[in-house]
N, C-alpha and C positions, 0 to 999 in steps of 0.2 A: 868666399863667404858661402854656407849654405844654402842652398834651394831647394825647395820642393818639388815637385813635379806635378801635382794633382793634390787636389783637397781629400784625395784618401788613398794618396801614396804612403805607404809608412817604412819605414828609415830604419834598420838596423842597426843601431853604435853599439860598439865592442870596443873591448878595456885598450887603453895605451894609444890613443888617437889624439886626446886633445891640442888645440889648435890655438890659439890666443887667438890669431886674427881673427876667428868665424865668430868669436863670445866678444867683444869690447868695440865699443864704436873706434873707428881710428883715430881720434883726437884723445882717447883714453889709453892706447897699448903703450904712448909713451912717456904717458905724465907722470909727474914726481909729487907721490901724496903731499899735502901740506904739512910740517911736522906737527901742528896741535888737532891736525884732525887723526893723526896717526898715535896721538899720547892719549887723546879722547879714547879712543875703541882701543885702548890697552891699560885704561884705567880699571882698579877692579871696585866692587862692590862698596866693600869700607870704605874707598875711598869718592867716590860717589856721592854715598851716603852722607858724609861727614862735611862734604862741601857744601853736599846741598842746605843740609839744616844750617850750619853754620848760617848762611846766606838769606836762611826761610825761617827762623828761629820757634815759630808755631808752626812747624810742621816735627809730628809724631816721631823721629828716628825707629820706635821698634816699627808701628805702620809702615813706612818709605821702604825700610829693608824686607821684609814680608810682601811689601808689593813686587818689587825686584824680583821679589827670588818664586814669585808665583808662575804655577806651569798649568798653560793654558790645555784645557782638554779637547776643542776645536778649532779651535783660530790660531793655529800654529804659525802661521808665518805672517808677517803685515807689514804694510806700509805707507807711514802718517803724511801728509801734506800738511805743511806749517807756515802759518805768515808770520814773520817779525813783526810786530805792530806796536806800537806806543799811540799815549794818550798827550794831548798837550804839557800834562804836569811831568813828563818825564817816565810813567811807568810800561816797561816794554813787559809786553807777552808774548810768548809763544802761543799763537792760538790754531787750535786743530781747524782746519776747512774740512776733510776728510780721511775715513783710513779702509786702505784696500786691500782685498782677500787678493791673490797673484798679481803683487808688485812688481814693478820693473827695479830697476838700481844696478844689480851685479855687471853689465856692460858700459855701464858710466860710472866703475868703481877706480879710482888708481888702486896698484897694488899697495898694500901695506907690507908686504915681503916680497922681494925680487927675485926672492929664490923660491915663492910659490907658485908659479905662473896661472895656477886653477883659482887665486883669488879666494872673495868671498864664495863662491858657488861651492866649493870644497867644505869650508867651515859650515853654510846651513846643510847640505848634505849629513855631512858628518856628524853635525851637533842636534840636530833635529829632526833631519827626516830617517833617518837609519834608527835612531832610537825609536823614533812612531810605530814603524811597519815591523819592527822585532817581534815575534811571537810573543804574547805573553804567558806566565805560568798558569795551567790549569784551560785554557783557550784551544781548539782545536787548531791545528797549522791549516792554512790553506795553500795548497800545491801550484803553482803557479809563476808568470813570468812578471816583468816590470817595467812598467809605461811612463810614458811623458805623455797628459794627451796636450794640445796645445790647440788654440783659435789667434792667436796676435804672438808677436815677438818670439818668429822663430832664432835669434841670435841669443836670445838667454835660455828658450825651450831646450835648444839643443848641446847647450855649455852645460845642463841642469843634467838633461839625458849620458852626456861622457863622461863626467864627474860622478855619474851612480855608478854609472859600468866601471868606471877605473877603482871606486871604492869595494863596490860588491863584489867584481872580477864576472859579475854576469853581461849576458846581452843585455842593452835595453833597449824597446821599442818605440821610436816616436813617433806618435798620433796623431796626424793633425785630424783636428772634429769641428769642422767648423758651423757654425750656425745658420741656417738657409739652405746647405748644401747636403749632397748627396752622405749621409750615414749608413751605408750599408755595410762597412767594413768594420762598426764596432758594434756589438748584440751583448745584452742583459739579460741574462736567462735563470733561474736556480738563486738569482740576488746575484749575483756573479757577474764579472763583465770580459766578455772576451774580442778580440782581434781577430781578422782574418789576417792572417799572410800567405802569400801563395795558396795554396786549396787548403788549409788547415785554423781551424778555430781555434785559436788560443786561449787558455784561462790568464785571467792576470790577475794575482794575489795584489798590489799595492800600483796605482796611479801617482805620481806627481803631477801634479791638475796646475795645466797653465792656462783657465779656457777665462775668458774675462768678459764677452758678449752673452747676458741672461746664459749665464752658464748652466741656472735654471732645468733649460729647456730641452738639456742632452743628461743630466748627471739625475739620477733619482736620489731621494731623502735617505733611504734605506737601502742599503748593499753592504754583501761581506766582503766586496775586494777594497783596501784600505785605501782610503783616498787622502792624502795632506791638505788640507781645508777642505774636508766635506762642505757639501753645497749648502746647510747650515747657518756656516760661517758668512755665506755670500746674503742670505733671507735676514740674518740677524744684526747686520751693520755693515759687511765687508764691501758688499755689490747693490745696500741697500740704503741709504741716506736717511729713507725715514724712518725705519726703526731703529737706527746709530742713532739718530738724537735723542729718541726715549732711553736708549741704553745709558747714555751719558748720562741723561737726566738720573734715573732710578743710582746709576752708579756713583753720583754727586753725593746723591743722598747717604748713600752708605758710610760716604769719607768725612761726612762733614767733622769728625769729632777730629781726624786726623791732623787738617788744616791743610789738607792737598784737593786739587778740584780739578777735571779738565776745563779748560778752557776752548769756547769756540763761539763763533757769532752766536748773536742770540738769535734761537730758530722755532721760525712756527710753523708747526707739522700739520698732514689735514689738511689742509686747502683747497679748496675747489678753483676750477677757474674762475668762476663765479667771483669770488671773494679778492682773489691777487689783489685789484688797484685799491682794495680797502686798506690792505695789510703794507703795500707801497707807500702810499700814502700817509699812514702812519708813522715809517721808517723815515721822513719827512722829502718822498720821492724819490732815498736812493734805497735799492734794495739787490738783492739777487736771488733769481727763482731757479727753482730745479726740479727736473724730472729726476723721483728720487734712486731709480733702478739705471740709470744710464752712466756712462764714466768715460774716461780718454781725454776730458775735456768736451764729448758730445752732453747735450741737456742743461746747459749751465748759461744761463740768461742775465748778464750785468745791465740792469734799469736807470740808468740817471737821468731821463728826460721822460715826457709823456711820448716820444716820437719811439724811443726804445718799446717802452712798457707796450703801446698803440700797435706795435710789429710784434711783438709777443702772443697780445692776444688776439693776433689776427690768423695765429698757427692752430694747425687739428693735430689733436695729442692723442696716441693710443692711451692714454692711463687720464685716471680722473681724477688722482690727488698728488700734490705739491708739497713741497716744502718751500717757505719766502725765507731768507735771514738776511739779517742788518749786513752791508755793504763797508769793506774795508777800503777805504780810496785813498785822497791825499784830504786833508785837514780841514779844508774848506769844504768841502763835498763826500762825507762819509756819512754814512747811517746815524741817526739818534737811537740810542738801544738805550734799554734798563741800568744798562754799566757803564753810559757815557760814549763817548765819541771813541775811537779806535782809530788810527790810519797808520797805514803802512810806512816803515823804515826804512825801506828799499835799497838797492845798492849805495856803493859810492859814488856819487857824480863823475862822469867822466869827463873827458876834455869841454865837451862842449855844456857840460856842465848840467849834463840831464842825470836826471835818477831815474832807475827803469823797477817794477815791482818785481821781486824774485821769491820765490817760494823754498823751502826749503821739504828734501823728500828725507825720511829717517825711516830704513828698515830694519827691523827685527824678529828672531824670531825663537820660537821656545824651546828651552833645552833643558837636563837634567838637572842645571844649576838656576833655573828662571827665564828670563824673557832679555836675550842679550841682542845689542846696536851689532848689525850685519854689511852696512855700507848708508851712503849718503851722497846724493848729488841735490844739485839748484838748478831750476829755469827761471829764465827772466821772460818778462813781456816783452812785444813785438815794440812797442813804442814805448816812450819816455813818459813817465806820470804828468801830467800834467795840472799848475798850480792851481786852476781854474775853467770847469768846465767850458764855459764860451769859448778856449781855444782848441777844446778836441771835437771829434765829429764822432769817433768808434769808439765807447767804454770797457768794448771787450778785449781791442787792441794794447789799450793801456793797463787790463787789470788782467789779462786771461795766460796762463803761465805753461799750459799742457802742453807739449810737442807735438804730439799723435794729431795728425790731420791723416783726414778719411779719403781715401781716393774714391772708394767705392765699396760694395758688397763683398766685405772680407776681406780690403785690401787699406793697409793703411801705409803711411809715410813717417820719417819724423824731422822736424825743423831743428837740427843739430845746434846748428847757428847759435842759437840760445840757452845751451846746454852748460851751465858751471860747475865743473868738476870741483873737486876738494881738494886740489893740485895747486901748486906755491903760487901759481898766475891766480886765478880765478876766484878762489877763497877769498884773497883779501879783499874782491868786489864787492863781499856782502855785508862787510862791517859786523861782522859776530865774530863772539869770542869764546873760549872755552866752557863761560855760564852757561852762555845761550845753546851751546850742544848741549851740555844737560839737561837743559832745562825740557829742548826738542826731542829726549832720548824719553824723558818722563813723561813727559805731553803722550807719545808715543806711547808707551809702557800701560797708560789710566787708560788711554782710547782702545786701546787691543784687550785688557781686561773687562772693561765692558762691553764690549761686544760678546767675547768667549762668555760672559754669567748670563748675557741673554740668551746664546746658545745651549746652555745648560736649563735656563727658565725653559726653554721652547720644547723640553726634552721632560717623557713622565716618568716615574718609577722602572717602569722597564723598558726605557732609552729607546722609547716610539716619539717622532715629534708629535706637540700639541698642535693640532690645524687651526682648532678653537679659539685657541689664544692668542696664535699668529695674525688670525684674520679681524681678533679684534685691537689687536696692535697694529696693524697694517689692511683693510676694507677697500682694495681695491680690487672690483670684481676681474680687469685683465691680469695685474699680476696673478693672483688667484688662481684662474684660468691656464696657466704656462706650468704652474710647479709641477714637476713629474717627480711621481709619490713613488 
């Protein structure tokens, strides 16, 4: 597997290296995709289309394909978190929890071709990021080399980094730029950004940006070396929770004629600390609060008792506004929202007859032909849902799905254990079927387009962000404070 050496060692990859073992966890190098997760991501467009309305009978057909086939001008790459949830009368949704600017997926992908070995990491390459950073007609060229910079997950950074070199036939650079630590080996200058290596400044015309920690605080808003999700995409929904909701919301509104909506808890943005146990208590004390700049599964607070809620606001937060939304649980103990009760589907019981909550990840990303499904893995929770509060003591245990534990300042882990690949074992733990990927692909598809139109709201006539409008969509004088312009 690869290492690093230093938080600003930087890595050389040259073409014809790749390695399967250094890209894919080892419970993935040898799994055997599921076959309906392999007929999914090889179905095309029409035929997509034609199920789905079939199925959704007021939803728009010209709308649905128009969305598909829409090419996002920021938010180029993403990846949704989805819970399978049903209501007691039976109606299951796919609903969005979140969707993030440098997703993980491609080393908990199976192969779909055995005789691809580079995977998905090949196809977004190939389909999305090589189109991005192409010169365009009448655009000056800028002269320069091609980076990876990364903060988290050097095991996909560096599958992403030899998959460019083996497409371009150039070196690429990999970057690690971590947050807290010593940046002296990458400088911004001219709008430009360059590398040191050995005694030499390098310009670098186009980044593959894997930085996922307030990425913020290292990337400015404005530079001519290309970046694949400018930092933008992170302020406008990717890396930012609470202006993704107004996204969604403003982008609802556009569909309504459609008969397509995203779907996601019901959330209320704004928050002070002040106000949480108002808006908990509403929720009829089960809720989930979130620090809306944070991800890995850091910031994310499940409340089902006043002992929870009571340890929540007993913590000092750098940021002064939240978002609270309604709580997906098991049936007796979920949220009361606008739209009714919601509880999770969860796996299929196992021997001992538990169900454990499992989330479903769906990445995609955009290409010449629209916004196509890239790979897809599931985690489950640490422990079994539980039918009735009185028998669990940890709500986070039962509901929290992320794998990324934090060892420390820059160092993370991840709890494999709980890792469901889309391989003939694992799949059929979740109880989905071919709908339900669509249905997660669409989900996906709504949530990334809105994001990207607020990307473009946040941008004036001549493609300067608006601060103005940022800050009155988002008034939080720390975030504020970090954004390097």
């Amino acid at each position: 597997m690869m290492t690093i050496a230093s938080a600003t060692t930087i890595t050389v990859v040259r073409p014809g290296n790749f390695d399967t073992s250094n890209h894919w966890y080892p419970k993935a190098l040898n799994a055997t995709i599921h076959p309906m997760v392999n007929f999914f991501l090889n179905l095309d467009r029409d035929r997509i289309v034609s199920r789905y309305c079939h199925l959704n009978p007021m939803v728009n057909r010209d709308d649905l394909e128009s969305i598909l086939s829409y090419r996002c001008k920021y938010f180029l790459w993403s990846g949704a978190d989805l819970f399978n949830a049903t209501s007691a009368e039976g109606h299951r949704r796919m609903v969005v929890i979140e969707n993030n600017s440098s997703p993980s997926g491609q080393k908990s992908m199976p192969l779909t071709d055995d005789h691809a070995e580079d995977g998905g990491y090949r196809k977004l390459i190939e389909q999305s990021f090589i189109p991005y950073i192409k010169p365009k007609k009448g655009v000056k060229k800028i002269n320069g080399h091609l980076a990876v910079f990364y903060d988290k997950n050097i095991m996909e950074a560096s599958g992403y980094a030899q998959v460019i070199s083996d497409v371009t036939g150039e070196e690429v650079f990999l970057v690690p730029y971590f947050h807290g630590e010593s940046q002296d080996h990458v400088s911004h200058s001219d709008e430009l950004f360059h590398i040191k290596h050995g005694d030499q400044w390098l310009p670098i015309r186009a980044i593959y940006r894997y930085l996922t920690q307030k990425p913020w605080l290292r990337l400015p808003l404005h530079t001519k070396t290309k970046v694949y999700n400018p930092i933008v995409a992170c302020l406008a929904g990717g890396r930012n929770k609470m202006v993704a909701a107004k996204a969604y919301e403003m982008y609802n509104a556009e569909l309504y004629d459609s008969g397509l909506s995203i779907i996601t808890p019901e959330t209320i943005w704004d928050v002070s600390k002040e106000e949480i146990p108002l808006w908990v208590d509403r929720m009829g004390g089960h809720a989930v609060i979130k620090i809306p700049y944070s991800n890995a599964g850091q910031g994310v607070y499940t409340i089902t008792s006043p002992r929870e809620l009571n340890a929540f606001m007993a913590i000092d937060f750098d940021y002064s506004r939240f978002i609270v939304q309604s709580l997906i649980g098991n049936f007796n103990w979920s949220s009361r929202s606008s739209e009714g009760k919601y509880y999770h589907v969860g796996t299929i019981p196992d021997k001992n007859k538990d169900t454990h909550v499992a989330d479903i990840r769906m990445m995609t990303c955009t290409t010449t032909n629209g916004i196509k499904p890239v790979c897809i893995y599931s985690r489950r929770a640490l422990t079994p849902l539980a039918r009735n509060l009185e028998s669990a003591t940890d709500s986070w245990s039962m509901l929290g799905t992320n794998l990324s534990i934090k060892k420390g300042e820059n160092q993370w882990e991840s709890d494999t254990k709980r890792l469901l690949l889309m391989d003939r074992r694992d799949f059929n733990k979740l109880g989905i079927g071919l709908d339900d990927l669509i249905e997660a692909y669409i989900q996906t598809v709504l949530s990334t387009i809105a994001i990207d139109k607020m990307c473009i709201k946040l941008h004036n006539s001549k493609g300067k962000f608006r601060m103005k409008l940022f800050k009155s969509l988002n008034n939080d004088d720390q975030l504020l404070s970090e954004i390097k312009l």
